[in-house]
N, C-alpha and C positions, 0 to 999 in steps of 0.2 A: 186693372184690378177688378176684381167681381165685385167687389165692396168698395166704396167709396169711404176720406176719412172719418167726415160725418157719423156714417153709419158704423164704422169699428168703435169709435169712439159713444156711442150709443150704445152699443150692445156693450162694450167695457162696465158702463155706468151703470147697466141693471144689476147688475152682479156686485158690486165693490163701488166706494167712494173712491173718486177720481179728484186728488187734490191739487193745486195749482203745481205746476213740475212733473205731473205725473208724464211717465215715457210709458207709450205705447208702440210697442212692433209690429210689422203685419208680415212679415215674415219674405220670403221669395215672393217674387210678383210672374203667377203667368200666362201664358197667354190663353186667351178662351179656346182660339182653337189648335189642338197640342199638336195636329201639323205642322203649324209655323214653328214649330221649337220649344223648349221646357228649359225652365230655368235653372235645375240642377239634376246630378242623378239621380238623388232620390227620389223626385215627382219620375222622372222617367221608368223608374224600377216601380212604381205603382203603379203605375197606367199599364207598363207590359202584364205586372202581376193583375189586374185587374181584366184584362182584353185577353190574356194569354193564359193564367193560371200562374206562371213562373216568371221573375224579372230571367230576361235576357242580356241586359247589357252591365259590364261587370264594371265594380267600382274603380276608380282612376289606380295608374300605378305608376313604379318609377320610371321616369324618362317623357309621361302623357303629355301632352301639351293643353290649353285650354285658351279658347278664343270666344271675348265674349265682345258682344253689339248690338246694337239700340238702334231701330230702322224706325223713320216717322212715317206715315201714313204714305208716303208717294214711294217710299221706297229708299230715300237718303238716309245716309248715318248720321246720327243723331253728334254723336261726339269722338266717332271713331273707333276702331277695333283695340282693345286691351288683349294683346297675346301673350301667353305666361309659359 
């Protein structure tokens, strides 16, 4: 994450009272360098809109499949591939 929870939870606070329970989201987590992969299509469809002028890659459809995984720093999976 770029942000740490600390620090969301800080910026939350300057704006709004934060009462004991309060739920805070941080949304998709991704990776800093978007080589290694994006966490959804939509970050993907900005970056191409962003590098390219135009998203390239088209949102999911029927039959798409999706594989998602968690690699730690050597390179192991974290808790295995979820294939859907």
């Amino acid at each position: 994450m770029t942000f740490d929870i600390p620090s969301l939870i800080a910026h939350a606070a300057r704006t709004q009272a934060l009462a004991a329970g309060t739920i805070l989201g941080s949304g998709t987590v991704s990776n800093r360098d978007n080589s290694a992969g994006s966490s959804c299509l939509a970050e993907v469809r900005t970056i191409e809109t962003l590098e390219r002028g135009a998203p390239e890659t088209p949102f999911m459809g029927f039959g798409d499949r999706v594989r998602i995984e968690m690699l730690d720093k050597a390179g192991a999976s974290i808790f295995g591939a979820i294939e859907q």
